[in-house]
N, C-alpha and C positions, 0 to 999 in steps of 0.2 A: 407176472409173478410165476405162472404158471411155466413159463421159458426157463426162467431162474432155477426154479425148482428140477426141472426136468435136468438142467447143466451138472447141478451138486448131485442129483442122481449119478450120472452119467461118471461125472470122478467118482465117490463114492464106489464104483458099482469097477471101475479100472482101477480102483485100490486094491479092489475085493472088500470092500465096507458098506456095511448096510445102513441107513439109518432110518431112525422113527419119526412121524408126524401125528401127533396126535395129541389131544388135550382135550380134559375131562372140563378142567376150570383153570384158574390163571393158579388156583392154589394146587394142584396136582398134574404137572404139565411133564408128558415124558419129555428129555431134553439126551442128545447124544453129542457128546461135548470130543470132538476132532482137536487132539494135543500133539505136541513131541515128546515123543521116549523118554525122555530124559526129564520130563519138565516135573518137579515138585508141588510146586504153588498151581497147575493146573490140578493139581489130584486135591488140594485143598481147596480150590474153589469148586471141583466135583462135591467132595462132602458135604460144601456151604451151602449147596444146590438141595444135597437131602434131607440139611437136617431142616431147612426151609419147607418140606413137603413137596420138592420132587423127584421122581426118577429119574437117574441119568447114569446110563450107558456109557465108559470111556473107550475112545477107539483113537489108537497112537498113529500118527502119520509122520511121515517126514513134508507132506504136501502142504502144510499149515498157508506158505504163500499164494503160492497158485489157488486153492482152495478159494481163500480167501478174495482176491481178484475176482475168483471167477462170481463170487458172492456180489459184486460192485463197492468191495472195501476200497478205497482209494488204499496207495500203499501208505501213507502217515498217517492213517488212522485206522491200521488193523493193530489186533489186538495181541494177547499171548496164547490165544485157543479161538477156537471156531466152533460153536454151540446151534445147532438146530432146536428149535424149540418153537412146538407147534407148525404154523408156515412160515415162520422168520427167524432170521440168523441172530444170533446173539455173538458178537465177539470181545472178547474182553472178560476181565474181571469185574461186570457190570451188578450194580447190587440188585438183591431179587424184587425189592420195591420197584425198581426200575422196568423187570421182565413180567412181571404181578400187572403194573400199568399198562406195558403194552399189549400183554395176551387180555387185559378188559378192553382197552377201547380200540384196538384192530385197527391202527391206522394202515393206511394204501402204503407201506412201504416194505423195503425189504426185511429191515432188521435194523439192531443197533452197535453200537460200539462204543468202546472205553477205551480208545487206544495205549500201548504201553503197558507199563507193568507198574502202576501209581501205589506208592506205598502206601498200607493203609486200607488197600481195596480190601472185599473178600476173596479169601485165599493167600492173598500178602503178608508177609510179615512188613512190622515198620509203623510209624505211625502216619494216619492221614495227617496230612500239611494243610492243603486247601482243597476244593471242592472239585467234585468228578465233575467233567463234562463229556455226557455221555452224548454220543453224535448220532441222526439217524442216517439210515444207509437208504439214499434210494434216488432222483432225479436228481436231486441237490443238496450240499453239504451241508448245514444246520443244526442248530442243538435239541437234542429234541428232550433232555432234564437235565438238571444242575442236584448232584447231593454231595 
């Protein structure tokens, strides 16, 4: 984890972008949510983050891809943004129940994912169809919730 971390420094830091690691509790987590310029529904699932009870820093890249790789996103299951939060990656339009779960029970992984842009998510317009399947990011590819 600690390699991993050190990597997204390391872009991060050749971006010129800084980010936060830290969290008080699962319900006030600073989170620095890594979008494209242009993207809308990334600023909406920013807000979805605050009005849920956290901070969250937007910092615009064009590096969403690489970024994300270098996170161990497989590429069909990154997301439309890349969210540090706490020690693990969040990518996607992932619901905060989802990031709430992970920041309490701390599993050994990197983070999580929502791939795509599922209508319906937070921050989407549209309505949900069927059920997120949000993936964890880490040895191996598995679900790690269904909402």
């Amino acid at each position: 984890m600690r390699k991993y971390l050190s990597t997204v420094a390391s872009i991060g830091a050749s971006l010129g972008l800084v980010y936060t690691l830290s969290s008080t509790s699962a319900q006030a987590a600073e989170v620095t949510l890594y979008k494209n310029p242009q993207c809308r529904c990334c600023e909406g699932y920013a807000e979805y983050l605050r009005e849920n009870g956290h901070t969250v820093t937007v910092k615009p890249t064009h590096q969403l891809v690489p970024m994300s790789r270098d996170a161990g996103i497989p590429s069909s299951l990154q997301g439309c943004h890349l969210a540090i939060v706490d020690d693990y990656v969040v990518s996607g339009h992932v619901p905060v129940g989802t990031i709430d779960r992970l920041l309490s029970e701390r599993p050994d992984i990197k983070g999580i994912t929502l791939p795509g842009m599922p209508a319906g998510s937070p921050g989407m317009t549209g309505r949900k169809t069927r059920p997120f399947k949000i993936y964890e990011v880490g040895e191996e590819t598995k679900i790690y919730a269904v909402e």
